[in-house]
Structure formats: structure tokens, C-alpha cells
MARLOKOL-113958 format. One record per residue (C-alpha): residue in three letters; residue number from 1; y, z, x. Coordinates in pm, 1 decimal. Each point is the difference from the previous one (the first is absolute). Layout:
<atoms>
+------+-----+----------+----------+----------+
! code ! pos !        Y !        Z !        X !
+------+-----+----------+----------+----------+
!  ALA ! NUM !        Y !        Z !        X !
...
+------+-----+----------+----------+----------+
</atoms>
This chain:
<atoms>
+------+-----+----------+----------+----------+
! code ! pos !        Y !        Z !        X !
+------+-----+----------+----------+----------+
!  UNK !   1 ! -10494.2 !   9201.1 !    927.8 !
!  UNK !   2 !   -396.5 !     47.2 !   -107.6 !
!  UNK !   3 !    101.2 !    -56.0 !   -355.1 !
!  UNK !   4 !    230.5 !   -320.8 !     82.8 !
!  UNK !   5 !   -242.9 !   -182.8 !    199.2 !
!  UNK !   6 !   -285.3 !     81.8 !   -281.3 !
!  UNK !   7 !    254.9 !   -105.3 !   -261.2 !
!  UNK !   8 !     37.3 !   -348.0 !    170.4 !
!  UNK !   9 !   -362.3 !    -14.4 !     84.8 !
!  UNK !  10 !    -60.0 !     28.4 !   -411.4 !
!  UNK !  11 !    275.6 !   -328.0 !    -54.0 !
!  UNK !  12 !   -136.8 !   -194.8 !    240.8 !
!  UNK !  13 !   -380.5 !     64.3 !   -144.5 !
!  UNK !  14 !    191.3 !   -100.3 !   -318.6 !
!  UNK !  15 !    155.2 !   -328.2 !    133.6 !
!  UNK !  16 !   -326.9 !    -85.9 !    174.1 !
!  UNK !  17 !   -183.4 !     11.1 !   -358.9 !
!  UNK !  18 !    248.4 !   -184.9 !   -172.1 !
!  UNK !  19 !     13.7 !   -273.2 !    309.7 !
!  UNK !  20 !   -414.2 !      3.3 !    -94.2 !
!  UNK !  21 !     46.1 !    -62.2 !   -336.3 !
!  UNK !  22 !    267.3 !   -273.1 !     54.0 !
!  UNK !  23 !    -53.8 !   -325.9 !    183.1 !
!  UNK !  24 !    231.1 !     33.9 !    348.4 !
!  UNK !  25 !    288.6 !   -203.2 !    -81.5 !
!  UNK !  26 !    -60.9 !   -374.2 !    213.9 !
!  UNK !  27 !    271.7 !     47.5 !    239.6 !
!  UNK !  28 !   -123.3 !    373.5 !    127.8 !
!  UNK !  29 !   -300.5 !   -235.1 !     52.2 !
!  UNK !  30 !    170.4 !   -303.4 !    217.4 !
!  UNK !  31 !    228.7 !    278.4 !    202.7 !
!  UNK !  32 !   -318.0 !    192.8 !     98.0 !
!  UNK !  33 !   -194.2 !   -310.1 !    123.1 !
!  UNK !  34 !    272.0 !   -132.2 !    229.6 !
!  UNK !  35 !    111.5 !    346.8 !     69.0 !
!  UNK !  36 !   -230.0 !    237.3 !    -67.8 !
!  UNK !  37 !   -230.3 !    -82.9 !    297.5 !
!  UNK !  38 !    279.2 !    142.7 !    246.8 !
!  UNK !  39 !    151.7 !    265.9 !   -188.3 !
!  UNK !  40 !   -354.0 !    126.8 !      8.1 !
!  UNK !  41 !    -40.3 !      0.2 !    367.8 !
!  UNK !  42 !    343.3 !    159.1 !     35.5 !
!  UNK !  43 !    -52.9 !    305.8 !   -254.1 !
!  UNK !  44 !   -353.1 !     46.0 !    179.4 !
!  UNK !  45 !    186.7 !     35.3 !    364.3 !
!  UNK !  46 !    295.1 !    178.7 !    -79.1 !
!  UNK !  47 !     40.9 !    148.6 !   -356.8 !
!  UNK !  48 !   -320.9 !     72.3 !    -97.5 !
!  UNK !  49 !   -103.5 !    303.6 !    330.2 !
!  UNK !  50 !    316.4 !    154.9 !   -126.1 !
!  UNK !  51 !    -52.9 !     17.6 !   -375.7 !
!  UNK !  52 !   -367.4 !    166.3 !     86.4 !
!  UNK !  53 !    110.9 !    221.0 !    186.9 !
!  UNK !  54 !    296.1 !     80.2 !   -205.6 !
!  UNK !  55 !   -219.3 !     43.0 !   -326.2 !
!  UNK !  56 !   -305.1 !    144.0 !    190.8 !
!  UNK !  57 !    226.3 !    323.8 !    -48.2 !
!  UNK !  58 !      0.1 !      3.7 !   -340.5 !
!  UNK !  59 !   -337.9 !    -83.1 !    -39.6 !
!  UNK !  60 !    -16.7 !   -371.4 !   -100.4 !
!  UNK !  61 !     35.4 !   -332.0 !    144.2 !
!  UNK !  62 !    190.3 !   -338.0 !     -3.9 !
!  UNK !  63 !   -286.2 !   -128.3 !   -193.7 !
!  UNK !  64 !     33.7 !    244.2 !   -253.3 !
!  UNK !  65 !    371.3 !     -5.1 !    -32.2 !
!  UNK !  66 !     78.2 !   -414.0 !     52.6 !
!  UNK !  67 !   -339.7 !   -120.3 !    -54.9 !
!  UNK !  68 !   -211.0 !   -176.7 !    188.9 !
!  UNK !  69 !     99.0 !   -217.0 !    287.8 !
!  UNK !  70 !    -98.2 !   -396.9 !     16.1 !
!  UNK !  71 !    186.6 !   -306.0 !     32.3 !
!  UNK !  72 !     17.3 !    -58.0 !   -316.2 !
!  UNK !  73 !    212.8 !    308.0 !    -79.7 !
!  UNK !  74 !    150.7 !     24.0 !    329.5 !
!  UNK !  75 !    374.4 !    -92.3 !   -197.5 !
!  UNK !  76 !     36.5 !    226.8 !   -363.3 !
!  UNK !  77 !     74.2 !   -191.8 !   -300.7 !
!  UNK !  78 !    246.4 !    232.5 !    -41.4 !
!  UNK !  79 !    167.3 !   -115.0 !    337.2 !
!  UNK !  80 !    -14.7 !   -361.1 !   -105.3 !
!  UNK !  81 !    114.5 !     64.1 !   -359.7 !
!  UNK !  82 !    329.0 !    215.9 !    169.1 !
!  UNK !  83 !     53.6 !   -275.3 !    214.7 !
!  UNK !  84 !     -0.5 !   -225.3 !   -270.6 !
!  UNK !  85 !    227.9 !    260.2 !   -184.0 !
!  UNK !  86 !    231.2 !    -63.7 !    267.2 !
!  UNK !  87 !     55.8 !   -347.6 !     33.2 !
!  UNK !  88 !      8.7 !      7.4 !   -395.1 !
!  UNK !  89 !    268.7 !    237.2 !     17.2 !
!  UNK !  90 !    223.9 !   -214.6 !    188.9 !
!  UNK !  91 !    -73.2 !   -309.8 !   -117.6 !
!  UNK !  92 !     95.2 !    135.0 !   -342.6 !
!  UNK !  93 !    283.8 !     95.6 !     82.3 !
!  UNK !  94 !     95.4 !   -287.3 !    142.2 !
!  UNK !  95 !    -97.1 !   -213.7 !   -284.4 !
!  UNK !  96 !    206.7 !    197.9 !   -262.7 !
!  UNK !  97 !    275.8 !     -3.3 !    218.3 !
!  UNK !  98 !      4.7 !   -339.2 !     12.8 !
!  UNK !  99 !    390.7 !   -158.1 !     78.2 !
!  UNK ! 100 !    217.4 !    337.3 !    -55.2 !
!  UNK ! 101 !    290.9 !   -125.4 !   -244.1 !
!  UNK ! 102 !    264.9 !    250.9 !   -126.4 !
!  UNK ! 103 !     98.1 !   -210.7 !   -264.3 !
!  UNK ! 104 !   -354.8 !   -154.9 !   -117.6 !
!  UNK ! 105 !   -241.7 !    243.4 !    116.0 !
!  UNK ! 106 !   -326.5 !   -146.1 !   -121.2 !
!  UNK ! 107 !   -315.3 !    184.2 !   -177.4 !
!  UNK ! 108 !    -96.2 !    120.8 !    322.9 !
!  UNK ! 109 !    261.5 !    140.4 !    147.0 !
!  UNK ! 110 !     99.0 !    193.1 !   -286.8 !
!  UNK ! 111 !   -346.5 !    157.0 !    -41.5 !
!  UNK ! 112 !     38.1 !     77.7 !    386.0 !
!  UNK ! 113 !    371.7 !    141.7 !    -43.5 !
!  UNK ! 114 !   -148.6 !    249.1 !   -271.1 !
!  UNK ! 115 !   -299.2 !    138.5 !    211.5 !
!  UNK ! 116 !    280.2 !     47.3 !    317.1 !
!  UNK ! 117 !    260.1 !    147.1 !   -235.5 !
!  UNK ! 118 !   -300.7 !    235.1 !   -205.1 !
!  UNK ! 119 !    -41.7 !    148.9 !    433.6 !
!  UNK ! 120 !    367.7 !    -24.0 !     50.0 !
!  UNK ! 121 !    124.8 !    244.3 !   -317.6 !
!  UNK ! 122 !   -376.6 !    234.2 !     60.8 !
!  UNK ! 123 !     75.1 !     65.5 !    391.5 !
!  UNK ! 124 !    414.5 !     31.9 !   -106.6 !
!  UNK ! 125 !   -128.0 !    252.6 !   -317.4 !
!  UNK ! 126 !   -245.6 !    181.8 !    252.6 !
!  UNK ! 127 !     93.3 !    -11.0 !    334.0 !
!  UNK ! 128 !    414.7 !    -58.2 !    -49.6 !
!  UNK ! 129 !    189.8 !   -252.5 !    136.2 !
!  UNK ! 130 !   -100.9 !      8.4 !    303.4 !
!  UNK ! 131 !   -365.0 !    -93.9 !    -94.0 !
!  UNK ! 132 !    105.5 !   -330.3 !    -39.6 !
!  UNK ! 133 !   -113.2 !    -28.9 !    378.0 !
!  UNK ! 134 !   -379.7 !     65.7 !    -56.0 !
!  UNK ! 135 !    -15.2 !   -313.9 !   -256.3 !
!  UNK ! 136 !   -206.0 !   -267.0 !    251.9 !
!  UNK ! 137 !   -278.3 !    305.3 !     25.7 !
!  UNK ! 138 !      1.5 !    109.0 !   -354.0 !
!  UNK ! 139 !     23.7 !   -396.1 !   -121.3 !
!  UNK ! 140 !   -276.4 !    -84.7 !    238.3 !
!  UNK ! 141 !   -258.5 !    282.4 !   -142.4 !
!  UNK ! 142 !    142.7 !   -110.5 !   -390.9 !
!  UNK ! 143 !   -100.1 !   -373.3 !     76.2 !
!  UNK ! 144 !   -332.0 !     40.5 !    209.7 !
!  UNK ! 145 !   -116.0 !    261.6 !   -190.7 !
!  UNK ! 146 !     49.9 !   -151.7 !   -346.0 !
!  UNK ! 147 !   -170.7 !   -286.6 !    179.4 !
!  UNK ! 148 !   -300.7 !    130.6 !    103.1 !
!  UNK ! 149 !    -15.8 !    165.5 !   -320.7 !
!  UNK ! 150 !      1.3 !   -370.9 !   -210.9 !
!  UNK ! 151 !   -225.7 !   -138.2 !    228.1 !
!  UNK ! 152 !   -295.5 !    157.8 !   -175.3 !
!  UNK ! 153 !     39.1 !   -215.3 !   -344.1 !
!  UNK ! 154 !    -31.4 !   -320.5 !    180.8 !
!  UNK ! 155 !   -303.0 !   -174.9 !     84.6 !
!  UNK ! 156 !   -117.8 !    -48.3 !    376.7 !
!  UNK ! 157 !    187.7 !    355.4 !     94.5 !
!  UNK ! 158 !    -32.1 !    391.3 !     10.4 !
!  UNK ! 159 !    283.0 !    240.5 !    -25.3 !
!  UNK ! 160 !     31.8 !    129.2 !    334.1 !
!  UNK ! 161 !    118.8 !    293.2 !   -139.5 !
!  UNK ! 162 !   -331.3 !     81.4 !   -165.6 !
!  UNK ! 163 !    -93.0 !    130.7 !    328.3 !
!  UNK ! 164 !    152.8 !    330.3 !    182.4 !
!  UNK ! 165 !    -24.4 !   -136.9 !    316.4 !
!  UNK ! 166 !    357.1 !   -171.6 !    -98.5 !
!  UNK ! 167 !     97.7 !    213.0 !   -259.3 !
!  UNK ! 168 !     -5.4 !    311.2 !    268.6 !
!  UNK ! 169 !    158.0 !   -289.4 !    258.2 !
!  UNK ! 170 !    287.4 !    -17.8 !   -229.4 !
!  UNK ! 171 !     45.3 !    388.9 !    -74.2 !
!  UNK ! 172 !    -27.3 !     48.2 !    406.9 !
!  UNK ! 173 !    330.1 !   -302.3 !     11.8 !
!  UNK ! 174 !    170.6 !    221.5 !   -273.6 !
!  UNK ! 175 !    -26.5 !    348.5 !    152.6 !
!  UNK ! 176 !     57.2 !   -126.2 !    370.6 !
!  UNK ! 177 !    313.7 !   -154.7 !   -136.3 !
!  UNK ! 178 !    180.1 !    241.7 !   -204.5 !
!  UNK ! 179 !   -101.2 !    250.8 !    292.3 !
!  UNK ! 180 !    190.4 !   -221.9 !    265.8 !
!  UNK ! 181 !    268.2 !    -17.8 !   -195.2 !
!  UNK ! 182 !     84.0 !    352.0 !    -55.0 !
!  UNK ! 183 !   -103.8 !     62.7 !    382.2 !
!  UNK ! 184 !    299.7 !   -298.7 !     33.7 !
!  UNK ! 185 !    214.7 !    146.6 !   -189.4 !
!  UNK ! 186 !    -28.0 !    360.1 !     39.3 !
!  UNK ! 187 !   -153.4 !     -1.1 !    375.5 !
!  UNK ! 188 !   -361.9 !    252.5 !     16.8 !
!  UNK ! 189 !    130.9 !    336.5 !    -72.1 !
!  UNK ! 190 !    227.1 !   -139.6 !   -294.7 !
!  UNK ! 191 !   -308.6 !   -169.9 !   -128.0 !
!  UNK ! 192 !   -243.2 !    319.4 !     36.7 !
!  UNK ! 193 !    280.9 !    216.9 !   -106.6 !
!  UNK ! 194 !      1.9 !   -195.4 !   -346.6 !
!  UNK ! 195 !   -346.2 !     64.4 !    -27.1 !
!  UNK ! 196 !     82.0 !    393.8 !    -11.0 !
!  UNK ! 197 !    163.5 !    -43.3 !   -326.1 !
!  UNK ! 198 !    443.1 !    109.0 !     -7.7 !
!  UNK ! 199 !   -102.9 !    330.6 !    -44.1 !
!  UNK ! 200 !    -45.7 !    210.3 !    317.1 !
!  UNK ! 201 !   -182.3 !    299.9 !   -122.7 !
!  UNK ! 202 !   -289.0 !   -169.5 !   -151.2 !
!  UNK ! 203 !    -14.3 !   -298.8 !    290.1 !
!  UNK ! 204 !   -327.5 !    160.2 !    139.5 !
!  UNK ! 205 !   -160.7 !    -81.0 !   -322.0 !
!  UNK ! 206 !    148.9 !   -326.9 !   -108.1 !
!  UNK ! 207 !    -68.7 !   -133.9 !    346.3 !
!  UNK ! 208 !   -405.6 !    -14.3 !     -0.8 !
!  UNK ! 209 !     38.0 !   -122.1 !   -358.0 !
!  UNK ! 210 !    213.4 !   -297.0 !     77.0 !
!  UNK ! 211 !   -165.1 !   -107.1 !    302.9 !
!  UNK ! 212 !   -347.7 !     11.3 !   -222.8 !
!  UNK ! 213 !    165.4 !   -170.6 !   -266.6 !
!  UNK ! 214 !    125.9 !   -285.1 !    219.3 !
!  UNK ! 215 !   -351.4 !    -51.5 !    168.9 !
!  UNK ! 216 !   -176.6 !    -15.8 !   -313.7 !
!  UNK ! 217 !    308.1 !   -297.5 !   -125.4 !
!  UNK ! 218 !   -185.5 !   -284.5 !    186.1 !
!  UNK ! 219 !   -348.4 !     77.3 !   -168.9 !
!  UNK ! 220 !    134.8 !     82.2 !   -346.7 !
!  UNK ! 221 !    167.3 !   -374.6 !      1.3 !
!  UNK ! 222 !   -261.0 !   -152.2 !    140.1 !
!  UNK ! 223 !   -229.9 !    153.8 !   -236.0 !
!  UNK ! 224 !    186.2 !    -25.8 !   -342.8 !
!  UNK ! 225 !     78.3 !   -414.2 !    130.0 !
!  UNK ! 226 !   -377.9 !    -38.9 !     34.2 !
!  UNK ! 227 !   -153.5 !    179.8 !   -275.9 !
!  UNK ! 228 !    210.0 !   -215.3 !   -284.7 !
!  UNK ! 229 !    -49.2 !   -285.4 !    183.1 !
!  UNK ! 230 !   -344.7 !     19.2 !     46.1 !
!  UNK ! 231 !    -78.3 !    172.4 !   -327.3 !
!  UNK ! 232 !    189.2 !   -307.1 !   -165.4 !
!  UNK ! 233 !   -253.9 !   -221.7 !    182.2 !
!  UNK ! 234 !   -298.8 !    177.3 !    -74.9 !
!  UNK ! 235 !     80.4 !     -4.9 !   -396.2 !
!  UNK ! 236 !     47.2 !   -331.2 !     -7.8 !
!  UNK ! 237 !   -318.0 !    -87.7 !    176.4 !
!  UNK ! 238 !   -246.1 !    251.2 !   -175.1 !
!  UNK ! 239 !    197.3 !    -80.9 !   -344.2 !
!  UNK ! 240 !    -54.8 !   -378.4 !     75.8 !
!  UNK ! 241 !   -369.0 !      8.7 !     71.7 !
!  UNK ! 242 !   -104.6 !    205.5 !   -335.5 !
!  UNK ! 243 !    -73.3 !   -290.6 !   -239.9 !
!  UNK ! 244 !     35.6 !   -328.0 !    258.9 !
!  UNK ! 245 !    116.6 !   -234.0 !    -62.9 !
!  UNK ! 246 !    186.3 !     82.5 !   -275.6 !
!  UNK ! 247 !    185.4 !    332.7 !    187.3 !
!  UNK ! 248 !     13.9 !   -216.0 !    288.0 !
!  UNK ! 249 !    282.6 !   -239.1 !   -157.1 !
!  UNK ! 250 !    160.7 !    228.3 !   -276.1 !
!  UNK ! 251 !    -30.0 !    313.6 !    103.7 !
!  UNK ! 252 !    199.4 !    -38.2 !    360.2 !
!  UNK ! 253 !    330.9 !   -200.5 !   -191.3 !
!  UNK ! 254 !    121.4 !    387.6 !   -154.2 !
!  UNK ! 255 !   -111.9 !    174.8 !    307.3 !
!  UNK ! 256 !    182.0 !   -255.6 !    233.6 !
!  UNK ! 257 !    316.6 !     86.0 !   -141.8 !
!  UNK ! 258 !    -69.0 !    359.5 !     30.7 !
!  UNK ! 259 !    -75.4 !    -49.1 !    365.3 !
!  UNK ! 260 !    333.6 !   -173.2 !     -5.7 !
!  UNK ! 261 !    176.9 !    294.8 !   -151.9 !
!  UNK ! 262 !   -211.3 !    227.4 !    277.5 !
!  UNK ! 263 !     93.9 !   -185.8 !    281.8 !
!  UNK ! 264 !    411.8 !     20.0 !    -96.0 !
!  UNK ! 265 !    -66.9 !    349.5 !    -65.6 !
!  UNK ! 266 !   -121.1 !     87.9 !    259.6 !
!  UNK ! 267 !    209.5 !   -185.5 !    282.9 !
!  UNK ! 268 !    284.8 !    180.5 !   -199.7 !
!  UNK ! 269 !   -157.4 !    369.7 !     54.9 !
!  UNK ! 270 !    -85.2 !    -96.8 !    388.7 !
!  UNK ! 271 !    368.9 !   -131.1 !     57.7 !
!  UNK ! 272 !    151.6 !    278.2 !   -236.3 !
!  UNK ! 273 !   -139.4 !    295.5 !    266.3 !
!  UNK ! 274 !     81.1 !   -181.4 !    317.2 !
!  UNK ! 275 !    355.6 !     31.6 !   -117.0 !
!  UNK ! 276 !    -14.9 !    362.8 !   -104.3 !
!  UNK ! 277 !   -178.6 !     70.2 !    327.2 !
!  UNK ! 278 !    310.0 !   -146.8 !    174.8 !
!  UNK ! 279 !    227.6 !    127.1 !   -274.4 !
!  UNK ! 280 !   -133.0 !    348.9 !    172.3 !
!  UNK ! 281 !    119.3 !   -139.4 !    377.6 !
!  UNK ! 282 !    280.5 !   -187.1 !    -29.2 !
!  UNK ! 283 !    318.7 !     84.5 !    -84.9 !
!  UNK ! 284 !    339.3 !   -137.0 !    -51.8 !
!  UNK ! 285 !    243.1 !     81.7 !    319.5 !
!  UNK ! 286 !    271.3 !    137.7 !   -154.6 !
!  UNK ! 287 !   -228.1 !    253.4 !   -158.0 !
!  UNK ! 288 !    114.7 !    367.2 !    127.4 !
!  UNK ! 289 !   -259.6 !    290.8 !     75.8 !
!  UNK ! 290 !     25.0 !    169.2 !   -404.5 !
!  UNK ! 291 !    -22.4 !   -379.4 !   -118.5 !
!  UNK ! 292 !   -302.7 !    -80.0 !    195.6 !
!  UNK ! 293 !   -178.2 !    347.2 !    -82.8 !
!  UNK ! 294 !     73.7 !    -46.7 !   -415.1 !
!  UNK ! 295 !   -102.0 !   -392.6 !     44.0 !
!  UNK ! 296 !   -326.2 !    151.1 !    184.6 !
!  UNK ! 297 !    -96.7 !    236.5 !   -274.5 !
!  UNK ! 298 !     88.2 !   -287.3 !   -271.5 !
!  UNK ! 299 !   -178.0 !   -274.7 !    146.8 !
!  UNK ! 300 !   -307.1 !    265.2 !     32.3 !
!  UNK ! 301 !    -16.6 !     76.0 !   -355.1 !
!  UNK ! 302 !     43.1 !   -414.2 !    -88.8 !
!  UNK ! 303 !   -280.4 !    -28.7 !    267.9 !
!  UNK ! 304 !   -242.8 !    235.1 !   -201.7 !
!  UNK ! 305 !    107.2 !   -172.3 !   -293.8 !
!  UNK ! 306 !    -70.1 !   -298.4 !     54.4 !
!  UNK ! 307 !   -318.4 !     47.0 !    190.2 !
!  UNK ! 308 !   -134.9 !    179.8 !   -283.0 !
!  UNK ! 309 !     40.0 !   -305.6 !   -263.0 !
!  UNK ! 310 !   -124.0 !   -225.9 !    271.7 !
!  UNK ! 311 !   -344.4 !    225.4 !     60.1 !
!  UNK ! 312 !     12.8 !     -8.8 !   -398.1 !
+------+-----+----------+----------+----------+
</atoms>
């Protein structure tokens, strides 16, 4: 727990420098002086007593961990820019949807009908036919995420994602979910039993190692989402200010679409283990006991697989 709290300490000490070294976008700027003023006075009365008490066990502070309290950073740019994310998100969507035609679909909705039919065949390939039922969640994380990735090339916002306060927000949504559904499916003890591993002898051994494992999923996604995305951001910027202005308009055009080809790839890795983590949980109903145990020792070994190219 130490080494988690000291590992989010170190990001947020890294998003604070590169918020120094970058202007705070305008709109953190109107939010927090309509806003800011009361969010303050809240956090001070109710949040802040328990975070110091909290991290007054581990030896550190709110301070040290959020930075300093004022009005003026009462609200995170990162909370604004998710927002933002958000309401982006949707009103995408609803743009390239547009007037759904079967027989004239425009530009839109055929760029929309390949991103929902891209989920569709991954969650039917990974999960079986019966994954089709976790689309809205997995959609929703494919579009925010790629999103808040994107927002980061575009002038007047940050990529909320740069920072692991959502990044570890969106692991947390992942692991909670793929957890209630195999305690949905499979009721407590068929959840915890499926953390023993199929084979009984060795269950006392798998068990500790599974649980670990799954604790550690959150971080690990939070943590791979962040580092690219903020890496990606910190390139361009210390790239672009070598040789200004000349880096500062020909330099960033290659990089952008490398931060393009970042942000797809890594939506696709974050989307790609939420559905082998509920590949793991959920299984078709007609599945019988020998079925179930061969699909469990399977989808393990695609698990590792794939979680070893995505950590690569």
C-alpha cells in the first residue's frame, strides 16, 4: 500500500511540473473562479480532516500528495478536462450518427458502425457470445478513453488521461466491474472458487496468487494508460521547445501523429484486458463443469499472453 501511495505521490509531482511548465488551459481558469471559491470551502470542511488523517499514517500529507489547497485549484484540470471528455464523448457520437439510414448510411455512420462492430467481433472472439451483453461498458471506456486521449493535440485542452488520478479512476471502474459480474454470475463462493484455479490440489497456492494478481489489475492499467499518455506529452513539449520557434511548428506535425497512433493504441490495450478480465468470469450457460474448467485454463494462458505484449 506504502509503495502505491508513493508511486502516485511521484505522478502527481510529475503532473504538477508539467502543469508549471504549461500555461493552465483558460477554461480550468473560468471553472475555478466561479467554482473554485466553494469547492474550496467544502474540501476544507469535509474532505480535507479525512485525507490528513488518512495519510498522516503513512507519513505524508494532502499537500504533498494533491498539492496545495487554494481557490484557484480547488477543481483539477484533470476534472474539468474529463468532464469535457465526457460531453465530447457523447456529442460525438451523436454527430456521426447523424440520421441512421440502412440504405444510405452516411460518412458518419459508417465510421461509427466500424468502431461498434471492431467491440462487437473482440467481446464475441474473447468473451463468447454471450459477451455481446457487456458492449455499452466496454463501448463507453473505447470512446471516452480514446477521447481523453486526443484531447491532448488540440489547443486550449489537456489529456485527462495524463494524470493517474483518472487513469487509476478508470482501472478501479474496470476491476469493480468484471468482479460484479462474475460475483453475478457465479454468486461469492463460485467467484472465489475460480480464483483457486480448476485444480484442487494446488488451490492453496493459486489462491493468494490470484487474489494478488487481481489487486494489482487496477494499478497496472492505470499506470501503463498514464505513462504513454503522459510520456507522449512530455516529448512533444521538451522536443518542441529545443530550437523555438522552429521545433515549435515542425517538430510537433510527426509527433502529433504519433500521439495519434499512441492514443488508438492504447485505448485498444485498456479495452483488450477488460474483456479478458471478464473473459475469466463469465461464461456461456450451457457450458458444463469439464467445459468451464478447460475454458478457465485456456482463457488463463490467452490472459498471460496477451498481457505480456501489452506490458511490451
Amino acid at each position: 500500500m506504502f509503495w502505491l501511495l508513493e508511486t502516485a505521490k511521484a505522478a502527481e509531482h510529475g503532473q504538477n511540473a508539467e502543469q508549471a511548465a504549461h500555461h493552465t488551459p483558460i477554461i480550468v481558469e473560468l471553472v475555478n473562479h466561479y467554482f473554485g471559491q466553494a469547492a474550496y470551502e467544502f474540501q476544507i470542511r469535509h474532505t480535507y480532516p479525512r485525507w490528513k488523517t488518512l495519510f498522516a499514517k503513512f507519513h505524508t500529507t494532502p499537500e504533498a500528495v494533491f498539492g496545495p489547497y487554494s481557490p484557484e485549484t480547488a477543481i483539477p484540470w484533470y476534472s474539468v478536462m474529463f468532464v469535457i471528455a465526457c460531453i465530447l464523448s457523447v456529442t460525438i457520437i451523436w454527430i456521426l450518427k447523424g440520421k441512421l439510414s440502412t440504405e444510405e448510411p452516411g460518412p458518419g455512420q459508417q465510421t461509427l458502425e466500424v468502431g461498434v462492430l471492431a467491440v462487437r467481433d473482440m467481446l464475441a472472439d474473447i468473451v463468447g457470445p454471450q459477451g455481446l451483453k457487456y458492449f455499452p461498458i466496454v463501448m463507453t471506456f473505447a470512446v471516452l478513453i480514446l477521447v481523453s486521449n486526443l484531447m491532448g493535440l488540440f489547443p486550449l485542452f489537456m489529456s485527462p488521461t495524463a494524470a493517474t488520478s483518472v487513469t487509476f479512476a478508470l482501472g478501479l471502474t474496470s476491476f469493480f466491474y468484471y468482479n460484479y459480474v462474475g460475483i453475478a454470475e457465479n454468486g461469492i463462493l463460485g467467484h472465489l472458487k475460480h480464483l483457486a484455479g480448476p485444480i484442487w490440489w494446488i488451490s492453496f497456492l493459486i489462491f493468494p496468487i490470484e487474489v494478488i494478481s487481481n489487486l494489482i489489475r487496477p494499478f497496472s492499467l492505470g499506470i501503463r494508460l498514464f505513462g504513454n499518455i503522459f510520456a507522449d506529452e512530455q516529448v512533444s513539449s521538451t522536443v518542441a521547445g529545443i530550437f523555438p520557434p522552429i521545433t515549435q511548428w515542425l517538430v510537433p506535425v510527426p509527433l502529433m501523429v504519433l500521439g495519434v497512433f499512441v492514443a488508438f493504441v492504447q485505448t485498444f490495450v485498456f479495452i483488450l484486458l477488460s474483456q479478458l478480465y471478464l473473459s475469466e468470469v463469465s461464461h456461456a450457460p450451457h457450458e458444463e463443469h469439464d467445459e468451464h474448467g478447460e475454458h478457465e485454463i485456456g482463457g488463463q494462458a490467452s490472459l498471460d499472453q496477451h498481457e505480456a505484449i501489452a506490458v511490451s
